[in-house]
C-alpha positions in Angstrom: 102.0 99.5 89.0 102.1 98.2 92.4 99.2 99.1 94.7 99.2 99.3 98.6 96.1 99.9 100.3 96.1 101.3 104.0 93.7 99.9 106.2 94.5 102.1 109.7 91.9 99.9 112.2 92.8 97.9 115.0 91.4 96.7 118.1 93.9 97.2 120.3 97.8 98.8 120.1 100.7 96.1 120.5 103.2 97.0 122.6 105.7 98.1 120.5 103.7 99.5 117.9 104.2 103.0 116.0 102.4 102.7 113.4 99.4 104.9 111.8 96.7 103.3 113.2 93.6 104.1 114.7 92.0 101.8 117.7 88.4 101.1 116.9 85.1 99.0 118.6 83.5 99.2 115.7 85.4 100.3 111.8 83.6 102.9 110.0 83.6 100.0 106.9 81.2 101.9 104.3 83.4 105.6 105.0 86.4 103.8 104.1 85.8 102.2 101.3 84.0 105.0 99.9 87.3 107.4 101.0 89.8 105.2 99.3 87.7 104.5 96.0 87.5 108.5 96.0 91.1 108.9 96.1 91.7 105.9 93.6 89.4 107.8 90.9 92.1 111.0 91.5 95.1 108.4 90.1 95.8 107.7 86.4 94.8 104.4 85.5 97.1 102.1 84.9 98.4 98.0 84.8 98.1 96.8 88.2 100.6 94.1 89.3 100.2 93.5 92.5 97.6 94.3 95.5 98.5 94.8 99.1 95.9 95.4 101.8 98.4 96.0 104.6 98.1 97.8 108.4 96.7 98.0 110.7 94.4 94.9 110.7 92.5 94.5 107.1 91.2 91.6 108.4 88.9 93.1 110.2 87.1 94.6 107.4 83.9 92.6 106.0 84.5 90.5 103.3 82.3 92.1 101.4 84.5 95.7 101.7 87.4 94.0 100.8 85.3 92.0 97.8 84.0 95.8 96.8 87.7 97.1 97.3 89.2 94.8 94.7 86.4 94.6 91.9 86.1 98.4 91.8 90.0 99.2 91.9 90.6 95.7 89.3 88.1 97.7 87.3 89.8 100.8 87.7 93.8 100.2 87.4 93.1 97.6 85.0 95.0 93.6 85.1 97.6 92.9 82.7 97.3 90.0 80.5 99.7 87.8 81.6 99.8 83.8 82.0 100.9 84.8 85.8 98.1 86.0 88.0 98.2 89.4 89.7 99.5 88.7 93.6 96.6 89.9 96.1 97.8 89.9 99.4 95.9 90.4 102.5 97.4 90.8 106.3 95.8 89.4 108.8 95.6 88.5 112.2 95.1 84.9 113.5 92.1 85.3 115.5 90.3 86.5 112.1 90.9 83.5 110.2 87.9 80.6 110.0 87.5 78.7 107.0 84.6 80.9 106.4 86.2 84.1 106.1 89.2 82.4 104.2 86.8 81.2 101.8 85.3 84.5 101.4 88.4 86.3 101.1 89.5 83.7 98.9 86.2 84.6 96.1 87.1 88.2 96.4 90.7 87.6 94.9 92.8 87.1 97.9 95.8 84.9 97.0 98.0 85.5 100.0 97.9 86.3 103.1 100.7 87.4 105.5 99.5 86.0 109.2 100.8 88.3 112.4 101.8 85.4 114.5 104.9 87.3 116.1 105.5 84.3 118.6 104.3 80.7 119.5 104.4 81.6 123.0 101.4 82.4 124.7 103.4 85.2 127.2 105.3 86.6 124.8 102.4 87.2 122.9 100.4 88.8 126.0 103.5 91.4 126.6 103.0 92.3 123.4 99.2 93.0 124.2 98.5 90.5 121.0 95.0 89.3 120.5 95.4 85.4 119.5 97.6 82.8 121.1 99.6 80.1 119.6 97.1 78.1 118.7 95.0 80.5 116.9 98.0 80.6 114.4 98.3 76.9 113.9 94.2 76.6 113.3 94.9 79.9 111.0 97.3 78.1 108.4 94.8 75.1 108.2 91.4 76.7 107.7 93.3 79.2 105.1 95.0 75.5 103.1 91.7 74.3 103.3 89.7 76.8 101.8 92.7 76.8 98.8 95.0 79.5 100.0 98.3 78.1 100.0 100.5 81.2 99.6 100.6 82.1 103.3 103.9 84.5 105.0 104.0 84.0 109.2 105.9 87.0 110.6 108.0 86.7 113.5 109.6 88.8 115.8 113.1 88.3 117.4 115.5 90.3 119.8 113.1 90.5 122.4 114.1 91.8 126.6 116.0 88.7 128.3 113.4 88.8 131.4 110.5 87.4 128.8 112.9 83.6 128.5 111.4 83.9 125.1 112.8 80.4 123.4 113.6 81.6 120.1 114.9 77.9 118.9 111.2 76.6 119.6 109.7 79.4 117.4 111.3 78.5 114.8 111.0 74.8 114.8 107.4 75.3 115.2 107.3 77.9 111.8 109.1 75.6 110.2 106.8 72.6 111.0 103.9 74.4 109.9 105.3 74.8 106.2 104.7 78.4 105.2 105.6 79.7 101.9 107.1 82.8 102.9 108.1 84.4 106.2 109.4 87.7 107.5 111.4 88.0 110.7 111.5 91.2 112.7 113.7 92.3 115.4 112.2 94.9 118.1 113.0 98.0 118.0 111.8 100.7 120.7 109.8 103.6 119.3 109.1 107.0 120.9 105.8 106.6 122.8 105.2 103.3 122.5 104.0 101.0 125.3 107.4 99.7 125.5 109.0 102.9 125.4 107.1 103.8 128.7 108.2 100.2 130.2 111.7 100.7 129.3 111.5 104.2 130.9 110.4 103.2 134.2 112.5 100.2 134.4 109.7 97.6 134.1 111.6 96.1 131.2 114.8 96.3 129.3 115.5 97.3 125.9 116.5 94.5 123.8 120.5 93.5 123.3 122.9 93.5 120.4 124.6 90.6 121.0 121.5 88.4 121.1 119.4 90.4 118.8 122.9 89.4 116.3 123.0 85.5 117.5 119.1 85.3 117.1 119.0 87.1 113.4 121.8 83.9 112.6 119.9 81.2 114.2 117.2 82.5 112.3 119.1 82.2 109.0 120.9 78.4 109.9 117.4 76.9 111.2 115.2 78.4 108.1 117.5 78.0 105.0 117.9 74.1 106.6 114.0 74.0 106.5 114.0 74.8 102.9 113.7 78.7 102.7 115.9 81.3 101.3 116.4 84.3 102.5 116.1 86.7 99.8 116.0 89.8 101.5 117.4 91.5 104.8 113.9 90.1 106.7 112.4 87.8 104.4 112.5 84.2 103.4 110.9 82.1 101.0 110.4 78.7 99.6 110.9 78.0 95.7 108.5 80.7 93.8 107.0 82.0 96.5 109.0 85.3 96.9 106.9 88.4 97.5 106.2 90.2 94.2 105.0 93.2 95.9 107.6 93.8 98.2 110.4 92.9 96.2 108.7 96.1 93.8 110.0 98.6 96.8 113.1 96.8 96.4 114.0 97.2 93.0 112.9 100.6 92.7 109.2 100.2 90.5 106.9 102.8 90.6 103.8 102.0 93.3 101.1 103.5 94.8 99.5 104.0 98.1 95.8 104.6 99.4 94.9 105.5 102.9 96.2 107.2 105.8 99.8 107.2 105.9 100.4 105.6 102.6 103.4 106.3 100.4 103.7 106.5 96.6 106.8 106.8 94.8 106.9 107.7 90.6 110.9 106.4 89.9 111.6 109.9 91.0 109.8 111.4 93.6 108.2 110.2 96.6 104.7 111.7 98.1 103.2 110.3 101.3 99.5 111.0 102.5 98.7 112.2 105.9 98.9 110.1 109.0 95.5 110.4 111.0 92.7 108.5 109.8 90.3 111.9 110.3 92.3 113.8 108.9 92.9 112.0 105.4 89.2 111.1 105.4 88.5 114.6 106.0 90.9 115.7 103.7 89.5 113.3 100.8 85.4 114.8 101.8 86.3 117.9 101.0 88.0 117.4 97.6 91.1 118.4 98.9 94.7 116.7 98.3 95.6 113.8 100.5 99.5 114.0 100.3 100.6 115.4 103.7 104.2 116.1 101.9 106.5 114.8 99.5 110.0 115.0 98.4 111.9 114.7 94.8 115.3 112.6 94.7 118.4 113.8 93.0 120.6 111.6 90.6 123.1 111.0 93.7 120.2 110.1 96.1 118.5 107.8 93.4 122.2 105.9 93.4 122.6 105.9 97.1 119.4 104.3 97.2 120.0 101.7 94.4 122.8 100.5 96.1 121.0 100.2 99.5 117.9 98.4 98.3 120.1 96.1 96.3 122.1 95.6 99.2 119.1 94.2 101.3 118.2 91.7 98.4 119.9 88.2 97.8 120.5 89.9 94.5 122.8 92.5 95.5 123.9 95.4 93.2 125.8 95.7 89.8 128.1 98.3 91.0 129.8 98.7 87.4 126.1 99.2 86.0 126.1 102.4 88.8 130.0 103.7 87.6 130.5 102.3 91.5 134.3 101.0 92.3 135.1 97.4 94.3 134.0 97.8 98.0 137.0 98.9 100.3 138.9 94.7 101.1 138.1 94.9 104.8 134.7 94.8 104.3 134.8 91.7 102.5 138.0 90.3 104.6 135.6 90.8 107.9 132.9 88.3 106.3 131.0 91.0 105.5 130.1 91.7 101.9 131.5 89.2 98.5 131.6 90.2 95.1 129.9 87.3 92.5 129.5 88.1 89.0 130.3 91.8 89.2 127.6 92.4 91.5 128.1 93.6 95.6 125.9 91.2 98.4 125.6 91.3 101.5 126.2 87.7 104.3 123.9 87.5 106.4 126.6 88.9 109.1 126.6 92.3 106.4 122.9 92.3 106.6 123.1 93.0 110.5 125.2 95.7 109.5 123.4 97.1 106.4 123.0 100.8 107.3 127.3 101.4 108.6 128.0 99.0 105.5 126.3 101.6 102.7 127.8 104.7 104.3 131.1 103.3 104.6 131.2 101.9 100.8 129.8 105.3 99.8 132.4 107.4 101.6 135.0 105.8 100.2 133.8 105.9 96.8 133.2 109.4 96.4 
């Protein structure tokens, strides 16, 4: 089993941010551990491969929550024995990294941490309405290497408005100098009642463009895989062994589980998701009552539909013979878009800008 933990609490909303969080002074810590514990005791136990504390801002929890979190849940979901260590990954933001809370989160089990640095410019990362600047980042990566974490993801953002002069190129050469293990790039996208989507409206900025959104996405691949990295999924590179075991779980299709507001859960056949509000989960959980706001069950044709789309966004592809699936249409592959290798169906890096037209094309004209 693969286990996602929901931590809701930040400081402040970025920009272009739609996600379930909730914007705190001060983070309830003892209610939510408590809450998520009580909803872990309502789960089967089960072999727990990986652990992701994602948001949100988990790093603004005490180490000692997030120490509590793991021993209790480790205790709970059981660890495999295996010669390779369960992956416990935390997200954090730069300005909550000092050698001594790496070190702490380090003695609690954290292996990995995924670092929000989104840009290494300092305006860019005020329009988003970011907390750290560049440098907080770059002193980030050190004090977590020096207190032994050496698994560390950087995210990045691309495709943002033309009026920011945002110097993509110099983003990247800086990522790359900083050797991370892992990365995931991002390209803006405007969401209803955001920040940005009120800008946008009243003309204070522009939404972002295609064609550069397209041209950044490729410089992105050229300057990282000549830095050592692979891309092995639509938005995520890695260097040798250092690919993300929890994530790559949602790819394949594995059974996981998710704890907190907002967090999804999915059994190989049906997928359940828990209610977005923080009060209203934690309420929810108080009162004995079920978490799940809704779920829905797959059918055999939506299970394949979906096999071939998550392969698609892997390096791996999919083994369209495996899924009784013909050869793609030519033109796909003639525009540069998709190749067959070894019976299986990938995607270039061009296909991956194109991944959503690409699956309901190829499924249209297989059925």
């Amino acid at each position: 089993m693969h286990l996602y933990i929901h931590v809701p609490f930040c400081q402040r909303r970025c920009s272009y941010c739609d996600f379930s969080i909730a914007v705190r002074k001060r983070i309830p810590t003892g209610t939510y551990v408590q809450t998520i514990l009580t909803e872990a005791a309502r789960i089967p136990a089960s072999y727990l491969e990986t652990i992701y504390l994602g948001g949100g801002t988990p790093s603004l929890l005490p180490p000692d929550a997030i120490r509590t979190l793991l021993r209790e849940l480790t205790q709970r979901f059981r660890i495999p024995h295996s010669a390779l260590p369960i992956e416990v990954t935390l997200e954090a933001n730069p300005e909550d990294v000092s050698l001594e809370s790496a070190r702490a989160w380090r003695a609690a089990g954290i292996n990995r941490v995924s670092l929000g640095a989104q840009s290494f410019d300092d305006a860019v990362l005020q329009w988003m309405h970011r907390s750290h600047d560049a440098a907080q980042t770059k002193r980030a990566v050190q004090a977590l290497r020096d207190a032994g974490i050496e698994n560390i993801s950087l995210d990045l953002i691309f495709g943002l408005p033309e009026e920011l002069k945002r110097d993509w190129e110099r983003d990247l050469d800086i990522l790359a100098s900083l050797l991370p293990a892992h990365c995931s790039l991002y390209g803006l996208t405007v969401e209803p009642r955001t920040p940005l989507d009120r800008w946008i409206s009243r003309g204070a900025t522009h939404a972002p463009e295609d064609e550069r959104y397209a041209e950044e996405y490729l410089a992105a691949h050229r300057r990282l895989t000549a830095a050592g990295f692979e891309f092995y999924e639509v938005s995520n590179a890695a260097r040798d062994g250092y690919r993300s075991r929890h994530n790559s779980a949602y790819w394949s299709g594995k059974p996981y589980v998710g704890l907190g507001p907002a967090a999804h859960s999915f059994d190989g056949t049906t997928r359940r998701w828990n209610l977005r509000a923080w009060e209203a989960y934690r309420r929810a959980i108080a009162e004995g009552r079920s978490a799940v706001e809704s779920e829905e069950t797959l059918t055999d044709e939506q299970r394949e539909l979906e096999a071939v789309y998550l392969g698609l966004r892997t390096a791996e592809g999919f083994d369209f013979a495996a899924l009784r699936r013909p050869s793609p249409p030519p033109h796909l592959a003639a525009q540069g878009w998709v190749y067959e290798n070894e019976g299986r169906l990938r995607c270039t890096p061009e296909g991956w800008l194109r991944l959503d037209s690409i699956v309901n094309e190829y499924d249209s004209a297989t059925h």
